[in-house]
BAMARGU-873409 format. One record per residue (C-alpha): residue in one letter; x, y, z. Coordinates in steps of 0.05 Angstrom, whole numbers, plus 5000, padded with zeros to 4 digits. Example, Ala and Ser with C-alpha at 12.3 -4.5 7.8 and 13.67 -1.06 7.14 Angstrom:
REM BAMARGU-873409
A524649105156;S527349795143;
//
This chain:
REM BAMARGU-873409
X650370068183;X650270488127;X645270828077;X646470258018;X643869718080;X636770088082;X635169958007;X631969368018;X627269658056;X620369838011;X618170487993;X613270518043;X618970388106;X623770878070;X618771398072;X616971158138;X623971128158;X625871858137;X619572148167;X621771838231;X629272148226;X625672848202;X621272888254;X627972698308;X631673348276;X625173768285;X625173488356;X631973598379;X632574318342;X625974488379;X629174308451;X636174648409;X636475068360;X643575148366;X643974448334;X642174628266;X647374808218;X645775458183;X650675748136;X652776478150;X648576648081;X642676288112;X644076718177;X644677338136;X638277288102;X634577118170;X637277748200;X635578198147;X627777928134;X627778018213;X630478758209;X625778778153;X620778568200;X621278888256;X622779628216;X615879558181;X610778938218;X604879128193;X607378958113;X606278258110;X602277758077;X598577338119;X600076558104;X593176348076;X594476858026;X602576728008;X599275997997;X593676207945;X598676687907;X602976117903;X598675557886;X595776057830;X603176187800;X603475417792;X597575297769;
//
């Protein structure tokens, strides 16, 4: 089976469908994480917000807040 035998299926079960297969991924990474490609730029920038981190923890924005200045630069 390939991808082009799934587009018959309706919206609905295609969203359905890659719901199901996200929520797998999320799964097996969680039990995994060694699983999940990450590209050595991808690493890189993980490592230095974590140095970042950890040099200086009490600079950051808590979520709530990232989410309103966001929602207010799109809006």
């Amino acid at each position: 089976m390939n991808a082009a035998d799934l587009l018959h299926l309706s919206i609905t079960e295609r969203l359905r469908l890659a719901e199901d297969l996200w929520d797998s991924v999320a799964r097996e990474a969680a039990d995994d994480p060694a699983k999940l490609p990450v590209s050595d730029s991808l690493r890189a920038e993980i490592l230095r917000r974590s140095a970042a981190y950890h040099a200086n923890p009490r600079n950051v924005v808590p979520l709530d807040e990232a989410l309103a200045r966001i929602e207010r630069a799109l809006g």
